[in-house]
N, C-alpha and C positions, 0 to 999 in steps of 0.2 A: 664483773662476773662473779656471780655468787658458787662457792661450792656445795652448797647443801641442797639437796633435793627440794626443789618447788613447791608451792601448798597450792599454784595454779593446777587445773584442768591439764593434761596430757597434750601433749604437743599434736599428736593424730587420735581421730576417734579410736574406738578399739578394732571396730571395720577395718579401715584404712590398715593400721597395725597389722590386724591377722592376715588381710591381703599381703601384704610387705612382704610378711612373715614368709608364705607360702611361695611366692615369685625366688624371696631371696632363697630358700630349700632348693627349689628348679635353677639355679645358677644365675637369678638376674641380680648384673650388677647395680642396674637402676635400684633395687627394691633395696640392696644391702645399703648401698650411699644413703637412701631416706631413710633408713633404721637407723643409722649411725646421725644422720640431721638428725631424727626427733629424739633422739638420746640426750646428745649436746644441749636442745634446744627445751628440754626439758631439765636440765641443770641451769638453766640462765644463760645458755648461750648467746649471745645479741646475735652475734652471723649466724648461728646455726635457727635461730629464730626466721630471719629474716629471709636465709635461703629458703627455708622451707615454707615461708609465708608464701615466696614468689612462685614455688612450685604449685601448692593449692591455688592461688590465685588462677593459675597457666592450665592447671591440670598435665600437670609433664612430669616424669620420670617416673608412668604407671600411675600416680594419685589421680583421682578423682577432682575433679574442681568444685573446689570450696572456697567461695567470698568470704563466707563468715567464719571460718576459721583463721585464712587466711589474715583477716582485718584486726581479728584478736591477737595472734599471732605478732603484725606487726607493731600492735600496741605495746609488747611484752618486749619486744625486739627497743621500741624505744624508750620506752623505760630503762634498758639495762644498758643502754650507752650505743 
């Protein structure tokens, strides 16, 4: 796991993001746990990648279902171990 911020694409669109964003403002704890995944997963986290890939894949805990994010996602998740 790398510590330095990624030169990859954002973990979630900016959509997805400000939806988060706003859920997590109203008290959802789903939306605050994926801030906190595309944070991790956005510094190279492999788990926080891959959790979050499986989320877009599902479309669960509020996101939206995204194959193609998802699939990048877990490409990035195996790369980093």
């Amino acid at each position: 796991m790398s510590s330095t911020p990624s030169t990859n694409e954002p973990a979630l669109s900016n959509e997805q993001t400000e939806r988060m964003r706003a859920l997590a403002q109203g008290g959802d704890k789903d939306a605050e746990r994926v801030l906190t995944l595309a944070r991790a997963a956005d510094q190279e986290n492999a788990e926080a990648q891959f959790y979050l890939a499986h989320s877009l894949q599902e479309g669960v805990l509020g996101l939206t279902r995204d194959p193609e994010a998802a699939r990048k996602l877990l490409g990035r998740a195996a790369k980093n171990g």
